[in-house]
Biotite code that builds the C-alpha atoms (Angstrom):
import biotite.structure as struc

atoms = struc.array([
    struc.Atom([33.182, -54.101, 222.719], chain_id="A", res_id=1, res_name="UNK", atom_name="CA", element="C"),
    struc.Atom([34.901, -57.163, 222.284], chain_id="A", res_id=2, res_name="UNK", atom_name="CA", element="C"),
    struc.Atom([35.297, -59.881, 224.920], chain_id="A", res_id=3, res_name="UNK", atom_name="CA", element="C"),
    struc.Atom([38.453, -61.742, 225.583], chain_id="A", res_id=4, res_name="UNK", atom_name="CA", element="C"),
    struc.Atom([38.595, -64.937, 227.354], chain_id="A", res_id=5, res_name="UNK", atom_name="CA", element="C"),
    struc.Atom([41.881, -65.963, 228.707], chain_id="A", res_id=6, res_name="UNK", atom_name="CA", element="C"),
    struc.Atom([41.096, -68.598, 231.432], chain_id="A", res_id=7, res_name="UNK", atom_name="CA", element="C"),
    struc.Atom([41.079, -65.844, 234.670], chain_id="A", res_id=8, res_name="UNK", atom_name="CA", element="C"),
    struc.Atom([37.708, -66.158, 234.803], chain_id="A", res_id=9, res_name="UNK", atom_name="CA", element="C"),
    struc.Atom([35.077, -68.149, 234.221], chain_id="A", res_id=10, res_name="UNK", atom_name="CA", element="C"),
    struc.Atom([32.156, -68.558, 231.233], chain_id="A", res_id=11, res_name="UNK", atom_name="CA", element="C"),
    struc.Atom([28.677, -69.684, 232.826], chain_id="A", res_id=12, res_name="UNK", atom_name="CA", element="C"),
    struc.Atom([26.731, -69.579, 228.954], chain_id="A", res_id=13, res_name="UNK", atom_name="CA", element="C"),
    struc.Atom([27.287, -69.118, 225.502], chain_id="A", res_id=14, res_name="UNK", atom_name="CA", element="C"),
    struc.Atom([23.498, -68.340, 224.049], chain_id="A", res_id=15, res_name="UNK", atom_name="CA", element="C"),
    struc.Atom([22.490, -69.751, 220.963], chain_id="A", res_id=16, res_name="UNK", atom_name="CA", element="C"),
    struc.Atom([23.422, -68.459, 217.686], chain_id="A", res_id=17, res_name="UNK", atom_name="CA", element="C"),
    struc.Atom([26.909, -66.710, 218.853], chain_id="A", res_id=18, res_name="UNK", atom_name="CA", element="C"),
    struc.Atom([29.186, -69.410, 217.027], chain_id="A", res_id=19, res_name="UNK", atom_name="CA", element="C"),
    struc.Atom([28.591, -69.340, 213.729], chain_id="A", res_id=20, res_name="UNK", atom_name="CA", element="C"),
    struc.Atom([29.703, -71.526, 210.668], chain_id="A", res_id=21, res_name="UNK", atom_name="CA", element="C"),
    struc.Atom([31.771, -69.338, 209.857], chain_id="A", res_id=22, res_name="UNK", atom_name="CA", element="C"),
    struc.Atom([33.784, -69.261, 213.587], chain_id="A", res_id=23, res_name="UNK", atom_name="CA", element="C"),
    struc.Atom([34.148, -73.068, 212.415], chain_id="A", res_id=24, res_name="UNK", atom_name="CA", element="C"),
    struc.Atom([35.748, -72.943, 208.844], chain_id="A", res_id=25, res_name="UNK", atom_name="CA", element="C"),
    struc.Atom([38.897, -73.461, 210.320], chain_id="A", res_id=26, res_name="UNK", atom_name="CA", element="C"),
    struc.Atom([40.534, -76.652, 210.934], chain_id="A", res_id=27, res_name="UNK", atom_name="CA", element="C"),
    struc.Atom([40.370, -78.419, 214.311], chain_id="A", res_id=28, res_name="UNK", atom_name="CA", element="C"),
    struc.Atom([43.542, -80.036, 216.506], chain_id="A", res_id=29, res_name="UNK", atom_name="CA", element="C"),
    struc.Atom([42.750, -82.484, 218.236], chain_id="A", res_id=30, res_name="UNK", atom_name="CA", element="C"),
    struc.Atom([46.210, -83.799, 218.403], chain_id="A", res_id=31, res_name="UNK", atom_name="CA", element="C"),
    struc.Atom([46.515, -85.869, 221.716], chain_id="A", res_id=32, res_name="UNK", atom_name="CA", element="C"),
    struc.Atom([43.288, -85.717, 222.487], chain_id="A", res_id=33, res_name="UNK", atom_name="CA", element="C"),
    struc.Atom([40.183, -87.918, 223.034], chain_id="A", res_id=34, res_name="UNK", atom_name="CA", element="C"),
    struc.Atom([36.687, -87.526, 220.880], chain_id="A", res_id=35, res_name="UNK", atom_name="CA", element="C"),
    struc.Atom([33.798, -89.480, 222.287], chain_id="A", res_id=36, res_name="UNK", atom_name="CA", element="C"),
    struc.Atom([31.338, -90.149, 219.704], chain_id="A", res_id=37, res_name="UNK", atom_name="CA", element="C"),
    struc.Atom([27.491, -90.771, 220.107], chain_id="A", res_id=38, res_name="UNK", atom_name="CA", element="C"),
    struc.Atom([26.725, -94.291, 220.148], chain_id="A", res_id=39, res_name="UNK", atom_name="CA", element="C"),
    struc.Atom([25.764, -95.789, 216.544], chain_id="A", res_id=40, res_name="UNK", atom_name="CA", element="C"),
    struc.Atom([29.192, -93.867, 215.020], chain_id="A", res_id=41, res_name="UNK", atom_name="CA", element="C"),
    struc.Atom([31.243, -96.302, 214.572], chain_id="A", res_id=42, res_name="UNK", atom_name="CA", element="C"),
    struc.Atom([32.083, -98.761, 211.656], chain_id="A", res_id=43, res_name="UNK", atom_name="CA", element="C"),
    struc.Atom([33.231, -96.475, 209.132], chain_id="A", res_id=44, res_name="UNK", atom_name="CA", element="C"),
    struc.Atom([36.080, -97.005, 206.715], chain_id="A", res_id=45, res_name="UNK", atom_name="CA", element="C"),
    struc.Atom([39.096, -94.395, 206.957], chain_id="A", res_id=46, res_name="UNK", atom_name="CA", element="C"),
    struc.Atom([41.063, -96.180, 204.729], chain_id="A", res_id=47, res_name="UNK", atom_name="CA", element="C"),
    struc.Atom([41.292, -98.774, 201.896], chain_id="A", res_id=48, res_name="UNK", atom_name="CA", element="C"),
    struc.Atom([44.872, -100.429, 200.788], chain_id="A", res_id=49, res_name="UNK", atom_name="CA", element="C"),
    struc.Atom([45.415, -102.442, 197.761], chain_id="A", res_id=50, res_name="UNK", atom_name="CA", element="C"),
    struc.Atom([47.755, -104.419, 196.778], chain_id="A", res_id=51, res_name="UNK", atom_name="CA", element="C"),
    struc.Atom([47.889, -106.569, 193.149], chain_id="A", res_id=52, res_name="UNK", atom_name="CA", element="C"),
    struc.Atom([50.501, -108.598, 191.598], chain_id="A", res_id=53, res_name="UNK", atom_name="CA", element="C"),
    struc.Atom([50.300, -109.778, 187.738], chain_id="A", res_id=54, res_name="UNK", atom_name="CA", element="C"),
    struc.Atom([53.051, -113.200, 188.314], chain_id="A", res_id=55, res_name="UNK", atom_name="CA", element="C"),
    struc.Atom([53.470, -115.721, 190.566], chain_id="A", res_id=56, res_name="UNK", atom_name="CA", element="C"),
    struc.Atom([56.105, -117.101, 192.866], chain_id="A", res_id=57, res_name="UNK", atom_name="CA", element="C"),
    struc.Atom([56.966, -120.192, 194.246], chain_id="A", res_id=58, res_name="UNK", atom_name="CA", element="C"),
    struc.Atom([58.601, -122.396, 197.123], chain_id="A", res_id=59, res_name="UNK", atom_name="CA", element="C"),
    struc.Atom([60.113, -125.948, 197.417], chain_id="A", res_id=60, res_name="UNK", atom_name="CA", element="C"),
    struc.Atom([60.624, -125.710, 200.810], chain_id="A", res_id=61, res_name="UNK", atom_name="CA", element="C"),
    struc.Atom([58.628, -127.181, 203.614], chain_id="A", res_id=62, res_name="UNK", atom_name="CA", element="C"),
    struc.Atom([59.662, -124.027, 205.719], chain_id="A", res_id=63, res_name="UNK", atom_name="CA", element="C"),
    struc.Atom([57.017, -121.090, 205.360], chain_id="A", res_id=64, res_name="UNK", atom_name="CA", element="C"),
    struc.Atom([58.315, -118.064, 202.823], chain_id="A", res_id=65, res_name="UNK", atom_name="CA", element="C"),
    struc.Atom([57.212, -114.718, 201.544], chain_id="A", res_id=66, res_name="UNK", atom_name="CA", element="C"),
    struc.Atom([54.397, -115.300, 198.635], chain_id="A", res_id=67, res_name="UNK", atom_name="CA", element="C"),
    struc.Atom([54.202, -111.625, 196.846], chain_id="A", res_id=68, res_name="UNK", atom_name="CA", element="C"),
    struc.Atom([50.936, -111.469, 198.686], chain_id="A", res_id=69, res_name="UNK", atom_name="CA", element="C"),
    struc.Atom([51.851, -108.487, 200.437], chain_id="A", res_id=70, res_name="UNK", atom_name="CA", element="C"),
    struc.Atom([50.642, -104.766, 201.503], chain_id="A", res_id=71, res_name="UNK", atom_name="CA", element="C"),
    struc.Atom([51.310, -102.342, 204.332], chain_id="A", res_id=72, res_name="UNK", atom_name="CA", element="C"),
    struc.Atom([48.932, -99.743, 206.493], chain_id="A", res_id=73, res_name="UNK", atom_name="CA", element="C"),
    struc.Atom([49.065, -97.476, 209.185], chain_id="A", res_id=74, res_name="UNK", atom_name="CA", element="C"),
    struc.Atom([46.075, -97.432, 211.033], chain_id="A", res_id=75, res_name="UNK", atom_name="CA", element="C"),
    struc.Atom([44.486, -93.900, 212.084], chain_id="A", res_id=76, res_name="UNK", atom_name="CA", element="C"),
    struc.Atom([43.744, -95.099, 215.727], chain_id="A", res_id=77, res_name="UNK", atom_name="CA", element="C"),
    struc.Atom([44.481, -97.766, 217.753], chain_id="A", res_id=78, res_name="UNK", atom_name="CA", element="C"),
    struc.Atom([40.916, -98.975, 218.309], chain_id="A", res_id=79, res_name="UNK", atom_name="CA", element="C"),
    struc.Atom([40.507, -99.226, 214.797], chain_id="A", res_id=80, res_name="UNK", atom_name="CA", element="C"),
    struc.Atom([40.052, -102.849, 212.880], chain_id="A", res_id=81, res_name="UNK", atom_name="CA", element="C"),
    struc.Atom([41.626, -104.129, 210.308], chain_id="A", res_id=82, res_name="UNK", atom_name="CA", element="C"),
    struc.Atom([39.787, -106.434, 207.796], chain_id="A", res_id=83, res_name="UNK", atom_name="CA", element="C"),
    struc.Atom([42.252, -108.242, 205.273], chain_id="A", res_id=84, res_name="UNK", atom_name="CA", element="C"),
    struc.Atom([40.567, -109.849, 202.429], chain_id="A", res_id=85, res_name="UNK", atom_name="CA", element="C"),
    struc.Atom([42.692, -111.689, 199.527], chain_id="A", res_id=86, res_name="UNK", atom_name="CA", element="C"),
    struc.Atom([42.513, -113.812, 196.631], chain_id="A", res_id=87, res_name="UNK", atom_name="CA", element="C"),
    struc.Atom([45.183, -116.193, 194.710], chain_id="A", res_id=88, res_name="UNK", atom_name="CA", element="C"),
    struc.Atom([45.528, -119.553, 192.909], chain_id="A", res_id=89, res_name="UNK", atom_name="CA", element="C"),
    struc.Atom([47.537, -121.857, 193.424], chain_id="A", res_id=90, res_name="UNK", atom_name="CA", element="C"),
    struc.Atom([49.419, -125.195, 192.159], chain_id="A", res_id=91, res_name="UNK", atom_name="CA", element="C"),
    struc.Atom([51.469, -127.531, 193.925], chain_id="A", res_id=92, res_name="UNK", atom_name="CA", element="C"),
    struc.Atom([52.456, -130.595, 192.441], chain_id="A", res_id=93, res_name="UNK", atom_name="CA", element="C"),
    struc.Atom([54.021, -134.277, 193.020], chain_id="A", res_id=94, res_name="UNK", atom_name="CA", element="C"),
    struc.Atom([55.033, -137.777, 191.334], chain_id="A", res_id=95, res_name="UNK", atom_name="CA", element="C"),
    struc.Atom([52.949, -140.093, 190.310], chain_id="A", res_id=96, res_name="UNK", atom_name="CA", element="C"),
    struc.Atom([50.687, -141.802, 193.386], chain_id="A", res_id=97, res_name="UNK", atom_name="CA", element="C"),
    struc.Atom([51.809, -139.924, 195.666], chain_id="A", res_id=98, res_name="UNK", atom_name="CA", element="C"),
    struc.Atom([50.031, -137.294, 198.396], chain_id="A", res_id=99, res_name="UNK", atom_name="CA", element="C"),
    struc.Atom([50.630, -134.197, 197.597], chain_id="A", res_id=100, res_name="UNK", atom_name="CA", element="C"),
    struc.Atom([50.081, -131.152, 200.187], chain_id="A", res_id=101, res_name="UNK", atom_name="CA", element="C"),
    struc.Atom([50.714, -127.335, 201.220], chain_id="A", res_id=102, res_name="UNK", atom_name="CA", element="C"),
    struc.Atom([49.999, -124.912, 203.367], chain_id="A", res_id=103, res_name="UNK", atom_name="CA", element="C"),
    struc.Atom([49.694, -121.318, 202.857], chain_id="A", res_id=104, res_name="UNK", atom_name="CA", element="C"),
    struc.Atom([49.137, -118.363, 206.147], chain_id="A", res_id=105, res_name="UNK", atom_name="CA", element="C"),
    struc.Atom([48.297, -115.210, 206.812], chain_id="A", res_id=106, res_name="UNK", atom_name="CA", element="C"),
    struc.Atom([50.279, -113.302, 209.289], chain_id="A", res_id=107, res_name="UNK", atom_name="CA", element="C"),
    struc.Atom([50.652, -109.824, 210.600], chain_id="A", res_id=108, res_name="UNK", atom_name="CA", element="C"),
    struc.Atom([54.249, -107.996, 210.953], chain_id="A", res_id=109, res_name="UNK", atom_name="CA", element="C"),
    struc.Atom([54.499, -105.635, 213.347], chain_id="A", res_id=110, res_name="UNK", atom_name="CA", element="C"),
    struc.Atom([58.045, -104.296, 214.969], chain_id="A", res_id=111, res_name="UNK", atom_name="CA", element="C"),
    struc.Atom([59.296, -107.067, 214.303], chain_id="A", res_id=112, res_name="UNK", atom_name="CA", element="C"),
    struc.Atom([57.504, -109.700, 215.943], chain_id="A", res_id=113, res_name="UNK", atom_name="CA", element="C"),
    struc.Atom([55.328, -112.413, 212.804], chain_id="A", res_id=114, res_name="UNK", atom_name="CA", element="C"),
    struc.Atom([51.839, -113.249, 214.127], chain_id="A", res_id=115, res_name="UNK", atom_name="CA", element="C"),
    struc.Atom([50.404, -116.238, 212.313], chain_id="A", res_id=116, res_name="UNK", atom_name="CA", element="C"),
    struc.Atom([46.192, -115.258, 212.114], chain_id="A", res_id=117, res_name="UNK", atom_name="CA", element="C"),
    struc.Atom([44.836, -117.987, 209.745], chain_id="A", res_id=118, res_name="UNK", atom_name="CA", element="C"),
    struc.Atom([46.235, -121.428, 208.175], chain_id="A", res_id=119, res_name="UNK", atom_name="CA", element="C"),
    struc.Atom([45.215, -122.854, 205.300], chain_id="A", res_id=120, res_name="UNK", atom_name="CA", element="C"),
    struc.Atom([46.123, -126.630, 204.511], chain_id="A", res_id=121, res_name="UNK", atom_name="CA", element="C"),
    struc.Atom([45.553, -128.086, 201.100], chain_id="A", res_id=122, res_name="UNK", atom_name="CA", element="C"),
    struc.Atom([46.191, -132.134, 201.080], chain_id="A", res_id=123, res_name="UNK", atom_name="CA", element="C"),
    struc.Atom([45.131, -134.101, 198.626], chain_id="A", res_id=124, res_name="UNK", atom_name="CA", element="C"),
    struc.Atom([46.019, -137.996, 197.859], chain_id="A", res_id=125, res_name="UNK", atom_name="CA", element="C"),
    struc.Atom([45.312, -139.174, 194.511], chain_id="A", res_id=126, res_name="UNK", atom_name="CA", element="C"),
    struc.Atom([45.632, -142.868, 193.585], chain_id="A", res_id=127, res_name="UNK", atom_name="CA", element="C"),
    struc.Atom([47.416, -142.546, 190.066], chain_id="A", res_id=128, res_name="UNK", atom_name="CA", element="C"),
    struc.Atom([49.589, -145.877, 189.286], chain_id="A", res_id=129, res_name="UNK", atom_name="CA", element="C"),
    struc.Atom([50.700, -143.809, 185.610], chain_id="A", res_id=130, res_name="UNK", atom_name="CA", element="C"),
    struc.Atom([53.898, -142.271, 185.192], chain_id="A", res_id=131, res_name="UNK", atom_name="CA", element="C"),
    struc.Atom([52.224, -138.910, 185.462], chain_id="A", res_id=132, res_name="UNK", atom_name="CA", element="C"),
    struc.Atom([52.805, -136.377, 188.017], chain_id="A", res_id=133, res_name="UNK", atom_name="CA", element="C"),
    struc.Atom([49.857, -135.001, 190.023], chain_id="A", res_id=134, res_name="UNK", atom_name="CA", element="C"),
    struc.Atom([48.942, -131.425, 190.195], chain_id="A", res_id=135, res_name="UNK", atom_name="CA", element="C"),
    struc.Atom([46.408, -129.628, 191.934], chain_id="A", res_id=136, res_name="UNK", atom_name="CA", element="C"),
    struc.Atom([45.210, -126.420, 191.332], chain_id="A", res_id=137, res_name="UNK", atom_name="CA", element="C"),
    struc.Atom([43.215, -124.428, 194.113], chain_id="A", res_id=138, res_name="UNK", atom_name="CA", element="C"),
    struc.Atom([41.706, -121.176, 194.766], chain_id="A", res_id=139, res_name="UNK", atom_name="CA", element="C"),
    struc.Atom([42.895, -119.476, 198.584], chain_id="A", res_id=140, res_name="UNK", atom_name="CA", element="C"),
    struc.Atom([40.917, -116.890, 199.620], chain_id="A", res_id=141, res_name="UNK", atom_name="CA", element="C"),
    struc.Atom([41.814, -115.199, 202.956], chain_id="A", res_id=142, res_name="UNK", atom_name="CA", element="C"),
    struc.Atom([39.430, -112.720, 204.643], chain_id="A", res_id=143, res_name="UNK", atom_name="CA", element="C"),
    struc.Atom([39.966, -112.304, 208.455], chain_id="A", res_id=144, res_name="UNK", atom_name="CA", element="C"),
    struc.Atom([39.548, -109.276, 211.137], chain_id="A", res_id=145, res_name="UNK", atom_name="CA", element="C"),
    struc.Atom([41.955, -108.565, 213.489], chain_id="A", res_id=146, res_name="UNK", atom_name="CA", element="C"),
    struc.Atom([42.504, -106.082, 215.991], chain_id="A", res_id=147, res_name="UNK", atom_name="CA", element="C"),
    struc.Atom([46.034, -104.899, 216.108], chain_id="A", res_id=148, res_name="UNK", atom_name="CA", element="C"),
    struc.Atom([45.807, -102.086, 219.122], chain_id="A", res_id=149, res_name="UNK", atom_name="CA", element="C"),
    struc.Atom([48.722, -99.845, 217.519], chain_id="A", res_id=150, res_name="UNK", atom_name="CA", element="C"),
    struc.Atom([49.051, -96.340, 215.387], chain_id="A", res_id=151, res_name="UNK", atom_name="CA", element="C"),
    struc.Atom([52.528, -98.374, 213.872], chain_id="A", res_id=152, res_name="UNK", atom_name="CA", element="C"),
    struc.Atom([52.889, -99.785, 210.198], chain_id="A", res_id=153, res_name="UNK", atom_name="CA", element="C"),
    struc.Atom([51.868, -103.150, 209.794], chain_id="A", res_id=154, res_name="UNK", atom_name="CA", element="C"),
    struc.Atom([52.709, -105.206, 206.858], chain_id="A", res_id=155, res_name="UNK", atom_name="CA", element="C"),
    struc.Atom([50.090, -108.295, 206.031], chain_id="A", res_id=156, res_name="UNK", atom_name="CA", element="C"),
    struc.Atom([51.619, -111.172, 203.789], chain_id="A", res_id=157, res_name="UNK", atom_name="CA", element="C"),
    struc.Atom([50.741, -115.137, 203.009], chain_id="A", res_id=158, res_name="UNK", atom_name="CA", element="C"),
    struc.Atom([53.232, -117.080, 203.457], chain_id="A", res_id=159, res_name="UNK", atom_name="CA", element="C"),
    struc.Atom([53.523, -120.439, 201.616], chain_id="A", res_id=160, res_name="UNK", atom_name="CA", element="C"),
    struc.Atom([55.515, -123.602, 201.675], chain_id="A", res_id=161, res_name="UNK", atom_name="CA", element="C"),
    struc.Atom([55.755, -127.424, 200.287], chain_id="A", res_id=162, res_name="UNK", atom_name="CA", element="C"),
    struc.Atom([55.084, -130.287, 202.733], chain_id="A", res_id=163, res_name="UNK", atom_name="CA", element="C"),
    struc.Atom([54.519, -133.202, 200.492], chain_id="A", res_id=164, res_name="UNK", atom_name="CA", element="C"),
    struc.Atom([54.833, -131.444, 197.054], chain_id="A", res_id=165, res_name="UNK", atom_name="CA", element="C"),
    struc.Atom([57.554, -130.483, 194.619], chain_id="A", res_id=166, res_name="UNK", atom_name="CA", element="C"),
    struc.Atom([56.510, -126.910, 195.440], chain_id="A", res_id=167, res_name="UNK", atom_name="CA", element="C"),
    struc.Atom([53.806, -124.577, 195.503], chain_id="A", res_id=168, res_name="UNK", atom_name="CA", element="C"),
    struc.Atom([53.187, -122.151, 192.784], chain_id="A", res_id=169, res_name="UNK", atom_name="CA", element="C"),
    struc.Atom([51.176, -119.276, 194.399], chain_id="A", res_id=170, res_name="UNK", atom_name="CA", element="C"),
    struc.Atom([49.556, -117.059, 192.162], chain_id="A", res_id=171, res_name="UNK", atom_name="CA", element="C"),
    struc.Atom([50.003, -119.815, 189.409], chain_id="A", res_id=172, res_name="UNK", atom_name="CA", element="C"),
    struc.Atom([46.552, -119.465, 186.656], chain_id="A", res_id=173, res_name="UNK", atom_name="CA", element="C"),
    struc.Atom([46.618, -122.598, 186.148], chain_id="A", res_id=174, res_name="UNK", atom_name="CA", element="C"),
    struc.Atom([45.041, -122.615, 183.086], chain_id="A", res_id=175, res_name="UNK", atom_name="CA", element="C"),
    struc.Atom([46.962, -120.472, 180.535], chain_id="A", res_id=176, res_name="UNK", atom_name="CA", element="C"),
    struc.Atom([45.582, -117.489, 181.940], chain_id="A", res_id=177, res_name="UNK", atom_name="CA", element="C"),
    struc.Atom([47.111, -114.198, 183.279], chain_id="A", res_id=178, res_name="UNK", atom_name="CA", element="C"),
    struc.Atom([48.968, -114.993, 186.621], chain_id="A", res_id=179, res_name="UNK", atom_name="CA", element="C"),
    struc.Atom([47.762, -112.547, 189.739], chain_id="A", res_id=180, res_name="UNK", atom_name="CA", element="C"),
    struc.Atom([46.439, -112.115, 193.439], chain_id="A", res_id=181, res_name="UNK", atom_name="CA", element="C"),
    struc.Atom([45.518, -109.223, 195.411], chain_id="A", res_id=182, res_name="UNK", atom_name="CA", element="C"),
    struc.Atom([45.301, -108.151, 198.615], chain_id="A", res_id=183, res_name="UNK", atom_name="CA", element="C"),
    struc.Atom([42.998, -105.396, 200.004], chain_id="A", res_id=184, res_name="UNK", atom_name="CA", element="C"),
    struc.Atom([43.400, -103.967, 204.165], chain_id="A", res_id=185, res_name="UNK", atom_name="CA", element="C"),
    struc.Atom([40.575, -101.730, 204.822], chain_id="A", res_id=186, res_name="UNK", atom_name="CA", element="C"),
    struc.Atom([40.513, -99.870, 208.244], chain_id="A", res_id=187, res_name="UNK", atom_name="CA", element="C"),
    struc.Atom([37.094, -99.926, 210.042], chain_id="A", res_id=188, res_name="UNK", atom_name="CA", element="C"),
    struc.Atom([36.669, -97.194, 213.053], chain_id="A", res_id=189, res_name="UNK", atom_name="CA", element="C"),
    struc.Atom([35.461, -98.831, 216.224], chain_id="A", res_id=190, res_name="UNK", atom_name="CA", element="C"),
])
């Protein structure tokens, strides 16, 4: 005879070895609801996001701009972490004896609202009395974890612009090589 629980009354016990596996195959909502884990459960990836870009872009400007640095995630929970790692080169350069100097950020986008979560400045002064222009070339790696608090998209991006420089070249090889940068997001459970 089969039971049927519908909430009028009560179970005290359900003995061991009455669920089964196979009561479990099927999937479980837990839409709106809370899971506590066991202590020591936490720090696992749920998701990876990469971004890569074969060219380079640049700005004149001493007022920040987009690089192409750029990649979006939604994060699974709002407890979750997000840890943004990136790589680029980069070239700015000036006229002869002069300083030269950029700065390139990281921010976070969310509805809206720009949140600047690491600088970077790169100033260099070179004493050069030849009629040769000066011209750095730098590596800027990025790798920072921030907590965001939100189930919404979020879109990551450098930003870069020209203080004393003719502009900055970001994603420049430098060298002859292929021009590139990525960007990964990976989202760690709390």
């Amino acid at each position: 005879m089969a039971v049927t629980i519908d909430g009028t009354t009560g179970v005290s016990l359900v003995q061991d070895g009455v669920v089964t596996a196979a009561d479990l195959s099927g999937t479980l909502d837990l839409t709106g609801k809370t899971v506590t884990l066991p202590a020591g459960t936490g720090g696992k990836v749920l998701q990876v996001v990469h971004a890569g870009f074969n060219t380079y872009n640049e700005n004149a400007s001493s007022t920040f701009a987009d690089s192409l640095l750029t990649a979006n995630i939604t994060p699974t929970s709002a407890s979750s972490k997000i840890m943004i790692t990136s790589s680029a080169n980069f070239q700015h350069f000036r006229g002869a004896g002069e300083a030269i100097e950029s700065e390139t950020r990281l921010v976070r986008v969310l509805g809206g609202t720009t949140t600047e979560l690491r600088l970077h400045n790169n100033n260099y002064y070179v004493q050069n009395h030849g009629p040769y222009a000066l011209t750095y070339i730098g590596q800027d790696p990025y790798a920072y974890l921030d907590s965001p608090n939100t189930t919404s998209q979020i879109t990551y991006k450098v930003q870069i612009r020209a203080i004393q420089a003719n502009a900055i070249r970001y994603g420049y090889p430098g060298d002859g090589s292929n021009a590139g940068m990525d960007i990964i997001l990976t989202e760690i459970a709390r």
